[in-house]
C-alpha positions in Angstrom: 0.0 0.0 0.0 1.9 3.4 -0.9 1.3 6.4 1.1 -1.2 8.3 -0.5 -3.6 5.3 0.1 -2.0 4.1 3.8 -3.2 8.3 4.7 -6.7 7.6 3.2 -7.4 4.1 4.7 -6.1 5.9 8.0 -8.6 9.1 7.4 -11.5 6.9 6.6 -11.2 4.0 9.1 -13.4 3.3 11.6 -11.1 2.0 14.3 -11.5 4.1 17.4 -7.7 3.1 18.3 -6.0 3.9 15.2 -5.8 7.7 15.9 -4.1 7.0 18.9 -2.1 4.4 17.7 -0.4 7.1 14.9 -0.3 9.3 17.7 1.1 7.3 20.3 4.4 6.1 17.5 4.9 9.8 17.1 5.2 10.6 20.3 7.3 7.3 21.1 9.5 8.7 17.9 9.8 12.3 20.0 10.6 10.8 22.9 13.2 8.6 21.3 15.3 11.4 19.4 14.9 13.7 22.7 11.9 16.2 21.8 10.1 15.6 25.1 13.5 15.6 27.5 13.3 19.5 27.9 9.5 19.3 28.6 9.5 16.7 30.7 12.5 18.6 32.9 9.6 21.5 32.9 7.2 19.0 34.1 9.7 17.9 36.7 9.7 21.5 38.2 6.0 22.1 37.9 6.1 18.7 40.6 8.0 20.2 42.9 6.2 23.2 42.7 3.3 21.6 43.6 4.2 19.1 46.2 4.8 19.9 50.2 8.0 20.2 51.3 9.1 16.8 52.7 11.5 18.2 55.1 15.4 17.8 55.6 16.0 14.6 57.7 17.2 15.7 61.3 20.3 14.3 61.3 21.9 16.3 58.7 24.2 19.4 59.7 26.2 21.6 58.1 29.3 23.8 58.7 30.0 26.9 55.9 32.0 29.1 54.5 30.0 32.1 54.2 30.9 35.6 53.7 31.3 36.3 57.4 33.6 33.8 57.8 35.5 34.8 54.7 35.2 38.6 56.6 37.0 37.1 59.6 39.5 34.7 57.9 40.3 36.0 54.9 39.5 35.3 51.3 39.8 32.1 49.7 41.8 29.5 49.8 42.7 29.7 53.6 45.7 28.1 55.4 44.8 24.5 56.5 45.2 25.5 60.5 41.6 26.7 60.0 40.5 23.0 59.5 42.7 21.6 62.2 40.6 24.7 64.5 37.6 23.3 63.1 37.7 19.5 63.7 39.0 20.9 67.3 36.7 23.2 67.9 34.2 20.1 66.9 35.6 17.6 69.5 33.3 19.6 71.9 30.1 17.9 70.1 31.3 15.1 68.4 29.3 14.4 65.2 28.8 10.6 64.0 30.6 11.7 60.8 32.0 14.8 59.0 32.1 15.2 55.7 34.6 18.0 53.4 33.0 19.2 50.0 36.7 20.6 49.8 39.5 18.9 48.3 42.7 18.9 49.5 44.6 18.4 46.2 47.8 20.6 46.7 50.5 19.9 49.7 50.7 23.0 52.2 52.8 23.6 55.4 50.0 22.6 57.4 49.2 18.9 55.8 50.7 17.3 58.8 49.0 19.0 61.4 45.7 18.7 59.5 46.2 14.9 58.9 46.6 14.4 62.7 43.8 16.3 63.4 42.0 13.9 60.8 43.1 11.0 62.6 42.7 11.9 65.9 39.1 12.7 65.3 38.6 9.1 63.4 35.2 10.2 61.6 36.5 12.6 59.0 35.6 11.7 55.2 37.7 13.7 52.5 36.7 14.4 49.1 37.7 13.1 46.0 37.0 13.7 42.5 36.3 12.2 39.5 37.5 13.1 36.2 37.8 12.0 32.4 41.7 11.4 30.9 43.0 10.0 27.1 45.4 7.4 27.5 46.5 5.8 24.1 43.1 7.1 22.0 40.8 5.9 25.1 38.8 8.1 27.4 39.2 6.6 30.6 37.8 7.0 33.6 40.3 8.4 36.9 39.8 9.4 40.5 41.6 12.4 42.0 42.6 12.1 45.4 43.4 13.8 48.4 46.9 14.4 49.5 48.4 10.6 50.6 48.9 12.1 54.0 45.4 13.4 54.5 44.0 10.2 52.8 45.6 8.1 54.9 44.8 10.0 58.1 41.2 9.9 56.9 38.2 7.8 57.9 37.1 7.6 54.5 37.2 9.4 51.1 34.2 10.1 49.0 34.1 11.8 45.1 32.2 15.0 44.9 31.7 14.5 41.1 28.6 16.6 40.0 27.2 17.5 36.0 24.3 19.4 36.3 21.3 18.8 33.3 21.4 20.7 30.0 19.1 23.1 31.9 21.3 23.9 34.5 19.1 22.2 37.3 21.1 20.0 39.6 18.9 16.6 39.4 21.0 13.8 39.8 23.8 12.5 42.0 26.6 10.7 40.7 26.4 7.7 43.4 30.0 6.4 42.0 32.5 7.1 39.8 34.1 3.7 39.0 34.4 2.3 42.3 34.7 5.5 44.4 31.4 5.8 46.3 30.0 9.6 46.1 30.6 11.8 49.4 27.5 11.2 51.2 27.7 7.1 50.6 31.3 7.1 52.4 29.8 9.4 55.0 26.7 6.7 55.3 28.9 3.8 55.6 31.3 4.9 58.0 27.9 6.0 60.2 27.0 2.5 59.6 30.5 1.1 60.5 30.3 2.6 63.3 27.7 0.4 64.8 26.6 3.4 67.6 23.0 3.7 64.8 20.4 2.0 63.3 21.3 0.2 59.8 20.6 2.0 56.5 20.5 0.1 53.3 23.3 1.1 51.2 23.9 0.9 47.7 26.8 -1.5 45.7 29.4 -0.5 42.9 27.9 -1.1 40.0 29.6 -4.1 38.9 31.7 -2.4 35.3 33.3 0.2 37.3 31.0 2.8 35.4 29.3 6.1 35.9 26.8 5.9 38.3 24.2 8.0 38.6 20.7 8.7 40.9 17.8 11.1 40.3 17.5 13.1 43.7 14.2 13.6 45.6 14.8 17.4 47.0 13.2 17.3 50.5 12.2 21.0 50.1 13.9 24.7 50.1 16.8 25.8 52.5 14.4 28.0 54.6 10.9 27.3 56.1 9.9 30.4 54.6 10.9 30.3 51.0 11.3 34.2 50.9 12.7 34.5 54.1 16.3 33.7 53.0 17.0 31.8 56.3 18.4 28.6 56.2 16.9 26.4 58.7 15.0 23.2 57.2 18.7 22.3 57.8 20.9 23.1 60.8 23.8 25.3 59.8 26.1 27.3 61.1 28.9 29.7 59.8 32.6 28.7 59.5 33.5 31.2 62.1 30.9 30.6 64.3 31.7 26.9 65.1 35.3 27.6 65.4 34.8 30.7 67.8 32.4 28.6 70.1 29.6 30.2 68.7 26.8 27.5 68.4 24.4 25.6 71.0 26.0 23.4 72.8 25.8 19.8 71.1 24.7 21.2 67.8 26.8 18.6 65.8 26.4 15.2 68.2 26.0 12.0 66.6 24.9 14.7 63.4 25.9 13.6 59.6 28.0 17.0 59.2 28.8 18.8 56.2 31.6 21.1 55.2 31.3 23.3 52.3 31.0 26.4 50.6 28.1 29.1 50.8 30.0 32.3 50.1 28.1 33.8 46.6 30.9 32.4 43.2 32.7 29.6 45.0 30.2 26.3 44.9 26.9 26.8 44.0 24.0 24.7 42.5 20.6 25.1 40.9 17.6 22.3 42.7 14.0 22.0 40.8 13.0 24.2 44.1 15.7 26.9 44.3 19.1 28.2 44.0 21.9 27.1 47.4 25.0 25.9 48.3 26.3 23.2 46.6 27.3 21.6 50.0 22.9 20.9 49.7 23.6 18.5 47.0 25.1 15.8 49.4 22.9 16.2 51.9 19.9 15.7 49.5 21.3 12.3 48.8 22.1 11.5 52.9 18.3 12.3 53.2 17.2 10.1 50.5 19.3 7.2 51.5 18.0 7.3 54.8 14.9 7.9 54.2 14.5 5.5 51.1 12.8 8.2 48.8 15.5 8.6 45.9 13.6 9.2 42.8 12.7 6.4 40.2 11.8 6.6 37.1 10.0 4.1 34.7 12.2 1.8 33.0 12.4 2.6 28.8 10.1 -0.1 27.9 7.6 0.7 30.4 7.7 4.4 29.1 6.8 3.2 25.6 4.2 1.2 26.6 2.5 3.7 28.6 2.8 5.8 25.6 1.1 3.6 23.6 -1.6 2.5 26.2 -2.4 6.6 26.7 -2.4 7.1 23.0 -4.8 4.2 22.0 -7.0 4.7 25.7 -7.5 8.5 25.3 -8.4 7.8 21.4 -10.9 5.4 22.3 -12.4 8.2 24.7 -12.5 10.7 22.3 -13.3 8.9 19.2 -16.2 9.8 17.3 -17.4 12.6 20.5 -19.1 15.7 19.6 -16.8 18.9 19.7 -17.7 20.0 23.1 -17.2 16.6 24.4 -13.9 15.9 22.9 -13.0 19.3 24.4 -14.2 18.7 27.4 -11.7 15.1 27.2 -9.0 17.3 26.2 -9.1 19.4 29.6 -9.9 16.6 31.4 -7.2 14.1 30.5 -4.2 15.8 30.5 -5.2 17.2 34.3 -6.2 14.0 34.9 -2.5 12.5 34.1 -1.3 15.3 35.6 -2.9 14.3 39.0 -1.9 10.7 38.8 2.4 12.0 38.3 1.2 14.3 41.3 0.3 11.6 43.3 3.0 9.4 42.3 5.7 11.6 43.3 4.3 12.9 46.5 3.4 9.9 47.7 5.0 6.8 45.5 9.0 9.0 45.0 8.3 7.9 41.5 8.7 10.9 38.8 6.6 9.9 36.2 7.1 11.8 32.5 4.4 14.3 31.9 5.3 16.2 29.1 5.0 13.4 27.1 1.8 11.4 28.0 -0.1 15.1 28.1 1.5 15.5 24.2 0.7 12.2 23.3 -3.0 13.2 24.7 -3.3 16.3 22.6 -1.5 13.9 19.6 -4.5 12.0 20.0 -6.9 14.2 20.0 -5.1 16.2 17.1 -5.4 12.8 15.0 -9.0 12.2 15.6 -9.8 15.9 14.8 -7.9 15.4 11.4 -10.2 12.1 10.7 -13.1 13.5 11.9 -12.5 17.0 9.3 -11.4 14.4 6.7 -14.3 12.1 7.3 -16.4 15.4 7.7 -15.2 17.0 4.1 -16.0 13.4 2.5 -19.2 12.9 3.8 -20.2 16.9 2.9 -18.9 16.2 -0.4 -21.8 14.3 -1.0 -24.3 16.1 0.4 -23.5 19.6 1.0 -25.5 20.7 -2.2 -27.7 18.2 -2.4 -29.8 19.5 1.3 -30.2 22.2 3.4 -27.1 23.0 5.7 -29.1 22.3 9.0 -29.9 18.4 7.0 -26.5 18.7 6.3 -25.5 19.1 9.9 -28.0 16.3 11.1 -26.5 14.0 8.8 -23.1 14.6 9.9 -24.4 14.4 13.5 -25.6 10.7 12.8 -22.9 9.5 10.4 -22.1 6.5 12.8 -25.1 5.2 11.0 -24.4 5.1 7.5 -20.7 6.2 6.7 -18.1 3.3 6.9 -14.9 3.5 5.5 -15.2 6.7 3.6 -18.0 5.4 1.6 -22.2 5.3 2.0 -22.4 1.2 1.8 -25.9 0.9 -0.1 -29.2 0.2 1.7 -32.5 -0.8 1.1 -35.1 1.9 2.8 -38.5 3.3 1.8 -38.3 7.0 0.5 -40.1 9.2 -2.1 -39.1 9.7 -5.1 -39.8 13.3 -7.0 -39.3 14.2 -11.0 -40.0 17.9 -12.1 -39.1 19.5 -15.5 -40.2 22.7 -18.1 -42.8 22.2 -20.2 -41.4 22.8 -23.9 -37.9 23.1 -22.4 -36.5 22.3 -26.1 -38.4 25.1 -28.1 -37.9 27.6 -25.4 -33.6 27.0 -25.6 -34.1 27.0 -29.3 -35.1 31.0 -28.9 -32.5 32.1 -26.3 -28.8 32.6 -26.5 -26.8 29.7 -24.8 -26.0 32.8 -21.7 -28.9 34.3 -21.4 -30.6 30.4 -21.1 -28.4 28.8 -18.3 -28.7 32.5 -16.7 -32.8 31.9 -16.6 -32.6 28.4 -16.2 -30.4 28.7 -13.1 -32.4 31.3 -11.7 -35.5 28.9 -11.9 -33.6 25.9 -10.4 -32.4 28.0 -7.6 -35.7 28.8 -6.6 -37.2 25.7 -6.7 -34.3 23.7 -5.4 -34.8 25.6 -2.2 -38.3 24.7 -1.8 -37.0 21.2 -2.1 -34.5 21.1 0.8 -37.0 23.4 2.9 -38.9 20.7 3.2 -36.1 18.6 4.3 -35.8 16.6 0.6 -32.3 15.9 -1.3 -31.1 17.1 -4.6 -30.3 13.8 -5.8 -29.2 15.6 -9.6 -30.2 17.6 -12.1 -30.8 16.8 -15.8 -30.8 19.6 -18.0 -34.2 21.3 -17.2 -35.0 18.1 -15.1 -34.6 17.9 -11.1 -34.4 14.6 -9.2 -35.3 15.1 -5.6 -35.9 12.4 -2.8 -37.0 12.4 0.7 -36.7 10.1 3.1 -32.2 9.5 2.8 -29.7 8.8 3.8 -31.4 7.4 6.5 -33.4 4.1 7.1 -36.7 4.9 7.8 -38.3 2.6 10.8 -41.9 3.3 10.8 -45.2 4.3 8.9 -45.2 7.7 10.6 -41.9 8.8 9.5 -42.6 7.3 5.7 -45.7 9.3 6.1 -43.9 12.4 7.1 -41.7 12.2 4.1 -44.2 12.0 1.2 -46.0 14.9 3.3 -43.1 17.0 3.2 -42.5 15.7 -0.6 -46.4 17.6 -1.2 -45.6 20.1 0.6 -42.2 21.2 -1.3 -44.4 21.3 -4.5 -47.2 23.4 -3.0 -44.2 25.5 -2.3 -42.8 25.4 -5.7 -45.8 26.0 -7.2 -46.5 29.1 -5.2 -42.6 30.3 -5.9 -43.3 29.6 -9.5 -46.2 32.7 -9.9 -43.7 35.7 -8.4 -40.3 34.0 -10.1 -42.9 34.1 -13.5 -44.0 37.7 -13.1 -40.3 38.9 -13.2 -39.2 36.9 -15.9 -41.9 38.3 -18.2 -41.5 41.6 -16.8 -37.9 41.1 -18.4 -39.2 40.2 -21.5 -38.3 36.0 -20.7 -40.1 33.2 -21.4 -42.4 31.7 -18.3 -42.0 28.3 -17.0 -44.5 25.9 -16.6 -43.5 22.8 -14.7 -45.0 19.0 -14.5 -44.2 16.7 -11.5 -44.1 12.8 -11.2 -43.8 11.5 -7.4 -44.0 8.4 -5.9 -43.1 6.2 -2.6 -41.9 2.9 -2.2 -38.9 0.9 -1.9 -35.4 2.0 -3.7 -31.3 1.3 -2.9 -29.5 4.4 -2.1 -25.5 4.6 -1.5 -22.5 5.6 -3.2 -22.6 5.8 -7.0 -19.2 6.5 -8.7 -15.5 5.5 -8.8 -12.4 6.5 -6.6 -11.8 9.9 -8.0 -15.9 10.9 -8.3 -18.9 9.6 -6.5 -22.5 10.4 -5.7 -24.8 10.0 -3.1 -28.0 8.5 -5.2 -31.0 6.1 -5.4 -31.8 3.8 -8.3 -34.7 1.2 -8.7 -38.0 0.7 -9.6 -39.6 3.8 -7.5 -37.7 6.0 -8.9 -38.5 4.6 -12.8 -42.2 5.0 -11.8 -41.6 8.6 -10.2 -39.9 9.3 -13.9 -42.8 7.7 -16.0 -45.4 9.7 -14.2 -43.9 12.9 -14.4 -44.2 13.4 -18.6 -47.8 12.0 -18.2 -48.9 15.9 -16.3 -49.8 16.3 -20.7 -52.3 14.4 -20.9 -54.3 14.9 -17.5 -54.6 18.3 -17.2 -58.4 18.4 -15.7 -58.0 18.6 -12.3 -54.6 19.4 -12.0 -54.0 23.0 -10.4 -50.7 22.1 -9.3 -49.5 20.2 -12.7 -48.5 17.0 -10.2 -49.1 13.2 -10.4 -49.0 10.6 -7.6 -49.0 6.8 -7.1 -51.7 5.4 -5.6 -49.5 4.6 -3.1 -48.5 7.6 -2.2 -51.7 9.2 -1.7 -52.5 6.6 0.6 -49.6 7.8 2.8 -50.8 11.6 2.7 -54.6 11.3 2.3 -54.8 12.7 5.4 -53.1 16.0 5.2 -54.2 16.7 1.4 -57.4 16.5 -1.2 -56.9 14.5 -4.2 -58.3 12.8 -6.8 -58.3 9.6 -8.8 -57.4 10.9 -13.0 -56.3 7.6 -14.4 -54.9 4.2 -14.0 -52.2 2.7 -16.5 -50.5 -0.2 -16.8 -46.7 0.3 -16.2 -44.0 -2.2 -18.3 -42.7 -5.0 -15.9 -45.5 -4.6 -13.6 -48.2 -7.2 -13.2 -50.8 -4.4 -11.3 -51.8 -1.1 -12.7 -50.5 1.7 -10.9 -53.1 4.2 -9.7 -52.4 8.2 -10.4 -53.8 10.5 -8.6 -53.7 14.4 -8.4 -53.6 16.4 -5.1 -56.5 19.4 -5.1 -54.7 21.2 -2.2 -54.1 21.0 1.7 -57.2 19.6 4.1 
């Protein structure tokens, strides 16, 4: 199948899950090459945004180097003393473990005296860091450590490797770099070690010395008050103010404490929730080993199948719906899915995507638009000038019922069938120019061509000077009393005719043009209607033996003109359905070819 007839099979099927099945592959094909990662990251925020603040676990502490300690001390880098003052100045409330987001990279005069303050303390963790190096063509992977003497002195060394997202937004924690677990695991394992607290579940290497990485669950902001710029959803105190004796008594016992910057240019970070310290980033990941709430997110596979299942579920909901229903579905859905991520990350620690299954939503929703204005523009095609616009609507309303596939599959149904043309058509064309004929012909078909749908009848064609109108299609008629109503409305659009006919023939002669005279055929009874044509061109149209009678009695308005005010002849049997709204009267009986009975012809006389 090439593509020109894979897009019309697709625009004209009648699979509700098909729309969402296109729509759900291209948004699987999005999130494949990317297209959704920045939205999703968006949608990630919008969750935070919306979610309580869980709150900093109480253990956590934190030590930094802010600007009043950098007022007192001295700018940056400072001589190592000012550690060994620390860790001493700490002695009086001994933390379960401290941990430097510094590294110690370069020897100094003070590296001695600093590594047997390291030891004597015997819960210090030092920093590492990973990095990237070319040896021989190959990127490999490397650890840079602390100075030997510190390391050795240390409990413990931990890499503080960090690459925020393409955004900016610090949302994952490298949990190792090869084997080197990140700062807060060391920190977490010597607490465990030390046997003084309860257990916590810690994670492994991974077991090909790779990259590790964790998505972060962000407890909350810094501060209680998110404007009030006061950091206390975690216990910390300035550089200066620890080492100066400064702080509650046992402000740091049995605490996780962190070192680090918080002076403005030397380590900071971007969280979903707000700017801070980059010191925050280890202590997000203490808090979420401890607590068990590190992020998770689905699994690839699991993503693309909940792509799919949205895409064909939502078009299955908004298949074949009314606009205001579909839009309705439109709101609904996508704050729907929006609700269940909510609840899954406040409650579950599971970040769901958002951007995408909301896209693949409006995807959906697109594609069954795009059918439905396709299936719309076929189905109009075939009517739109053959009834009124509001039976034009109805029928589009009901379509369910008799379009499949693009096409009007033929039907049997009871309808009746109408034939009206000029008397002496021929000699009147023979006396006009070819312009000023379809000009006055046109003129006269307009006029009565309204009447016609008025009355709720369709065009079915036009034959020169001829018009073909039924009523009672496209759709099956169920009961007398709708059959009924049709051949009533079928009298009553001649009536109307007939009266339009006096006024459009006053101003034709008025213009010096001929005046028409008309004769109309009509009868009811059973007739296939459908599709009539090829690929490239079709019709909505009736054929059978109604209509052929409908066209035999039509010409036969000649010969019974007695009787006759409104030049129109009826079967028998359609007088019997309309005997009770209009007068009429018996002119003739003939015998029609093929038939075995006669076929009655009546005239009508005028409305009861």
């Amino acid at each position: 199948m090439d593509v020109k007839n894979w897009i019309r099979a697709y625009l004209t099927s009648n699979n509700p899950l098909l729309p969402g099945g296109v729509a759900a592959a291209l948004s699987l094909g999005m999130w494949l090459v990317g297209v959704w990662e920045p939205l999703e990251r968006l949608g990630g925020n919008v969750l935070y945004q919306l979610r309580p603040d869980l709150g900093w676990d109480s253990r956590l502490a934190a030590i930094v180097i802010d600007e009043n300690s950098l007022q007192a001390y001295g700018q940056f880098p400072w001589p190592r003393s000012r550690y060994v003052e620390l860790l001493q100045a700490l002695a009086k409330s001994p933390p379960a473990v401290i941990g430097f987001d510094i590294l110690f990279l370069d020897p100094s005069d003070d590296d001695d005296a600093l590594a047997a303050a390291i030891k004597a303390d015997g819960k210090v963790v030092l920093a590492s860091v990973g990095y990237q190096e070319t040896v021989d063509g190959k990127i490999q992977q490397a650890i840079a450590e602390p100075l030997p003497v510190l390391k050795a002195a240390a409990a413990a060394t931990g890499q503080i490797s960090h690459t925020p997202g393409p955004d900016g937004i610090s949302r994952e924690a490298t949990l190792f770099f090869t084997s080197e677990p990140a700062l807060g695991v060391a920190m977490l394992q010597l607490y465990h070690r030390s046997g003084k607290f309860p257990a916590v579940e810690l994670p492994s290497p991974p077991p090909n010395a790779n990259v590790q990485k964790v998505w972060l669950n962000w407890p909350g902001p810094l501060q209680s008050n998110r404007t009030s710029g006061i950091i206390d959803a975690i216990p910390t105190y300035p550089f200066v103010d620890v080492v100066e004796g400064r702080v509650p008594p046992n402000a740091f016992t049995d605490k996780l404490v962190l070192v680090g910057y918080a002076a403005e240019g030397l380590d900071t970070i971007v969280s979903p929730i707000q700017k801070m310290p980059g010191v925050y980033l280890h202590a997000a990941l203490i808090d979420n080993l401890l607590n068990h709430r590190l992020l998770q997110r689905l699994p690839a596979p699991v993503t693309w199948l909940l792509l799919l299942g949205i895409g064909l579920g939502s078009s299955w909901l908004q298949f074949n719906r009314k606009f205001p229903q579909r839009l309705a579905l439109s709101l609904l859905l996508p704050v729907a899915w929006l609700g269940i991520a909510f609840a899954a990350f406040y409650l579950g620690n599971w970040w769901l995507p958002v951007a995408a299954p909301i896209g693949t939503i409006v995807l959906s929703g697109s594609a069954n638009t795009l059918r439905d204005q396709y299936e719309k523009q076929q189905l109009m095609s075939l009517f739109a000038k053959q009834v009124s616009p509001e039976m034009a609507e109805m029928i589009w309303s009901r379509k369910t019922e008799i379009f499949r596939n693009g096409e009007l599959p033929a039907q049997e149904m009871t309808a009746t069938v109408m034939f009206m043309d000029i008397r002496g058509f021929t000699t009147i064309s023979e006396t006009m120019a070819p312009p000023e004929l379809f000009a006055w012909l046109n003129e006269y078909l307009d006029a009565m061509s309204n009447c016609i749908m008025d009355c709720e009848g369709a065009i079915d064609k036009y034959i020169g000077d001829a018009i073909m109108a039924v009523f009672g299609i496209p759709f099956k008629r169920n009961s007398l009393e709708q059959i009924k109503r049709d051949a009533t409305n079928a009298i009553t659009a001649c009536l109307a005719m007939h009266d339009q006919l006096q006024p459009l023939n006053e101003n034709l002669k008025s213009r010096g043009l001929p005046a028409i005279k008309i004769g109309i055929g009509m009868h009811t009874g059973s007739l296939m209607a459908g599709s009539v044509g090829g690929k490239r061109r079709a019709n909505y149209s009736v054929i059978g033996d109604t209509v052929n009678t409908a066209a035999r009695l039509e010409p036969m308005n000649k010969q019974f003109t007695d009787n006759n005010p409104y030049n129109l002849l009826i079967s028998g049997d359609t007088f019997e359905l309309v005997k009770d709204t209009f007068n009429g009267m018996q002119v003739g009986e003939i015998q029609l070819r093929g038939k075995q009975e006669s076929t009655k012809i009546y005239t009508i006389l005028g409305k009861k």
